[in-house]
C-alpha positions as CSV (number, residue, x, y, z in Angstrom):
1,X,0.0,0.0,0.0
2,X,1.1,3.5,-0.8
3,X,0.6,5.8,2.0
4,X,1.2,9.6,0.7
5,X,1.0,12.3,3.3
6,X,0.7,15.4,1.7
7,X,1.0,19.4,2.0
8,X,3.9,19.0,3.5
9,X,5.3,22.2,4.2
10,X,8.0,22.1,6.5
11,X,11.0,19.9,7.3
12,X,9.6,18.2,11.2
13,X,6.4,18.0,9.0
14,X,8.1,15.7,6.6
15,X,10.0,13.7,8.8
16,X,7.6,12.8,10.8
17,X,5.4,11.0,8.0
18,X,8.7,9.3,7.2
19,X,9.4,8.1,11.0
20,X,5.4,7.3,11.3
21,X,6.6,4.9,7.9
22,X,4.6,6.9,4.7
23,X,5.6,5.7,1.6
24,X,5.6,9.1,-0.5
25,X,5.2,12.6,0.7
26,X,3.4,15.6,-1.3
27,X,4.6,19.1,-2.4
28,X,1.5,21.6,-3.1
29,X,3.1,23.9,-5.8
30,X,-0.5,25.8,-6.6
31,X,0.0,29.2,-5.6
32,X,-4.0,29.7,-3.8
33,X,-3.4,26.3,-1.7
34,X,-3.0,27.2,1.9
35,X,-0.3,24.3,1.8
36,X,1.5,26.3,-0.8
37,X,5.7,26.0,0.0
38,X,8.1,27.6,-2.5
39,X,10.8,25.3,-5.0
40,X,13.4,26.6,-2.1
41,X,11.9,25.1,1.0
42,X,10.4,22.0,-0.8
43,X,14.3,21.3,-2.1
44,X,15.6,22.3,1.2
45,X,13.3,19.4,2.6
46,X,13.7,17.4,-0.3
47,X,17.2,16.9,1.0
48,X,17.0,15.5,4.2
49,X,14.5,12.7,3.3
50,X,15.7,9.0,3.0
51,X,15.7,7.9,-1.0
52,X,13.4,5.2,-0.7
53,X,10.8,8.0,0.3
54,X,8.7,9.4,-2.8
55,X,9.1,13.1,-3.2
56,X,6.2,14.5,-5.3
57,X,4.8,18.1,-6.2
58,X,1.6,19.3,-7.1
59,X,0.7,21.3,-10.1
60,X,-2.4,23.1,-11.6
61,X,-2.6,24.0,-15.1
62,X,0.9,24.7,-15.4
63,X,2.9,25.0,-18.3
64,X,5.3,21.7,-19.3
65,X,8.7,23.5,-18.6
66,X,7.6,25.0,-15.1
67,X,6.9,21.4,-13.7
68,X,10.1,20.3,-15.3
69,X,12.0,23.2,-13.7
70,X,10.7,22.5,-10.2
71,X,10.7,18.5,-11.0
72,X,14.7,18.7,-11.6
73,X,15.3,21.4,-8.9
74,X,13.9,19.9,-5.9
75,X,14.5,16.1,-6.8
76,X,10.7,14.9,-7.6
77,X,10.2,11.4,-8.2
78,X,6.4,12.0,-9.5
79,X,4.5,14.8,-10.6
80,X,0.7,14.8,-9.4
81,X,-0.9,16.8,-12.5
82,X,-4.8,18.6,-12.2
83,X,-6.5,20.4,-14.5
84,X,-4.7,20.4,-18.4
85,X,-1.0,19.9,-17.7
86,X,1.0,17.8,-19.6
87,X,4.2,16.6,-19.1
88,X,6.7,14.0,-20.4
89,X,9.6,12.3,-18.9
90,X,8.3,12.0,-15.2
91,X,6.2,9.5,-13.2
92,X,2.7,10.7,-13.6
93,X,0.0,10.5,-11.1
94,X,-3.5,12.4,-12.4
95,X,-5.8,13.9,-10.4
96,X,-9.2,13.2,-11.5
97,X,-12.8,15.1,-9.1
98,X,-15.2,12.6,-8.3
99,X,-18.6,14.6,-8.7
100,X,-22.0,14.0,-10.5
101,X,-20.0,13.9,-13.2
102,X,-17.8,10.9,-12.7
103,X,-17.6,8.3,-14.6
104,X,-15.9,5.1,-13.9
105,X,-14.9,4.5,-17.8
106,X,-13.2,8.3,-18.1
107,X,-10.2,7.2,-16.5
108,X,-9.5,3.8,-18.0
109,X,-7.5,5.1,-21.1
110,X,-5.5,7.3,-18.7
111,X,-1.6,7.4,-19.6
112,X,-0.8,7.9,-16.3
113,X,1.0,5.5,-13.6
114,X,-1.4,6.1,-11.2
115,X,-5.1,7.7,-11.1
116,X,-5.9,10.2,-7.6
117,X,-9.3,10.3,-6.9
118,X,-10.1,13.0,-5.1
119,X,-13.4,15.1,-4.0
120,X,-13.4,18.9,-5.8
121,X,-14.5,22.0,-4.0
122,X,-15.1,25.5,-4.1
123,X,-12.1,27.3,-6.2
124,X,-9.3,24.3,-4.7
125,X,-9.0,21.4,-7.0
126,X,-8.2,19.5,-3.4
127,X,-7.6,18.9,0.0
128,X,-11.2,20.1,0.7
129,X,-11.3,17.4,3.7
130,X,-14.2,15.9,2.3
131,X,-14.8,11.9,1.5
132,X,-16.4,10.5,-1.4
133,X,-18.2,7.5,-2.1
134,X,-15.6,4.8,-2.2
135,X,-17.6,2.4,-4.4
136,X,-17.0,4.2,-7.2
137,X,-12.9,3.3,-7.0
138,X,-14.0,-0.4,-6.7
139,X,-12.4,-2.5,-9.1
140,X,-10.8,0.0,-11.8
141,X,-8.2,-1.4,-13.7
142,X,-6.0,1.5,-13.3
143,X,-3.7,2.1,-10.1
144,X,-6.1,4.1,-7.8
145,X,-5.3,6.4,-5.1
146,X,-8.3,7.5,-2.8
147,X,-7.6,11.1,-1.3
148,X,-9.9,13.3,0.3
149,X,-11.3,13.2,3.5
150,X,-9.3,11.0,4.9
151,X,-7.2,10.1,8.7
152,X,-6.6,7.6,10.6
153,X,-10.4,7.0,11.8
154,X,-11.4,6.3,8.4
155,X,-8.8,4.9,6.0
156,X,-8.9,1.7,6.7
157,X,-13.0,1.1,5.6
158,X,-12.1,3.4,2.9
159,X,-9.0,0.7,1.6
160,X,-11.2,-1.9,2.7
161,X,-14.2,-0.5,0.5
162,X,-11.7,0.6,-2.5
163,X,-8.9,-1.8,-2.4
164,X,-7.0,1.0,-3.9
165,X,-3.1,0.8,-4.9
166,X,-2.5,4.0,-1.9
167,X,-4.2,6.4,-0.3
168,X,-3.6,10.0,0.5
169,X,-4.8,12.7,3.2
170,X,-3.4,16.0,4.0
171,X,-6.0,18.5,5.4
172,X,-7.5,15.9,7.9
173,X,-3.8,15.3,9.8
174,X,-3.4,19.1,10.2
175,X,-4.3,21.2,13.4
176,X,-3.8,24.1,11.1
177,X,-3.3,25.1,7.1
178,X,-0.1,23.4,6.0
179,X,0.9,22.3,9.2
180,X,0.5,18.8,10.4
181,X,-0.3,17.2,13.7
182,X,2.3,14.4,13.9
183,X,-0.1,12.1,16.1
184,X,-2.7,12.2,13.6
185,X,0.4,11.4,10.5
186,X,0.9,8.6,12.8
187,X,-2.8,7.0,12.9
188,X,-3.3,7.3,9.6
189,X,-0.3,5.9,8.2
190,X,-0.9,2.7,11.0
191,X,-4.0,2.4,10.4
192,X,-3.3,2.6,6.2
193,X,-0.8,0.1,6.7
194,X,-2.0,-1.8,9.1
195,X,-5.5,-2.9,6.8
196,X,-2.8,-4.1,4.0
197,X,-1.4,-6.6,6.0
């Protein structure tokens, strides 16, 4: 199971999803997210984590050559993409809302490594804090990662419903925008983890 915890905005932030055993953590590179950190202090943390830890960013309708810029200069090992970007070269992961709009077949042609599912909100393409009806991940052929909504009381229904390939929260393990509450990392990654076993 991939466990991602992202929005990571600091460096005892990032550790601690590494020490609480996280598989991947995430770099929020949209300028209007509240969990937005700069290419300097994301490469700055970059640097301290362990190499078998996945280091990826963020982007919203950005042009190719700025995620390739920020990919090489902060040491991504996957690029999470919303909206129209497009970029080659680089482990993809593609945010996709669930709404009334989703549909199951949309994403099944998807060139990416991974699919995020993920509930939309307001003007924020994520990280709204709110779930989604886990059914609809159910048996996809593609690599599924179930975001939004989720923590450490919750996750392991939401794998158990899903069976997804990871699963990712950020807004639920914070006790305030961007910064995270190190007990609550460390429920939901054992709690993520533990259901895999």
């Amino acid at each position: 199971m991939m466990v991602k915890v992202c929005g990571i905005t600091c460096t005892d932030d990032a550790l601690a999803s590494v020490d609480a055993g996280a598989s991947a953590i995430g770099f929020n590179f949209y300028p209007q997210s509240p969990r937005y950190v700069t290419v300097k202090t994301a490469a700055e943390i970059a640097a301290v984590l362990p190499s078998h830890v996945w280091k990826t960013g963020i982007f919203v309708n950005e042009p190719a050559g700025t995620i390739e810029r920020v990919a090489r200069q902060v040491g991504l090992d996957v690029v999470q993409l919303y909206g129209d970007c497009t970029v080659s070269g680089f482990r993809i992961w593609r945010a996709r809302p669930v709404d009334a709009a989703f549909r199951a077949e949309s994403i099944e042609d998807e060139a990416a490594e991974a699919v995020l599912l993920e509930t939309v909100g307001g003007s924020l393409p994520g990280g709204t804090g709110r779930t989604f009806d886990w059914t609809l991940a159910r048996g996809l052929r593609k690599k599924i990662i179930l975001a939004g909504g989720l923590d450490g009381s919750n996750v392991r229904e939401a794998i158990r419903t899903a069976r997804p390939w990871g699963v990712d929260a950020s807004s639920r393990l914070e006790y305030a925008p961007g910064r995270k509450d190190h007990e609550r990392i460390r429920q939901f990654v054992k709690a993520a983890l533990a259901e895999t076993l």
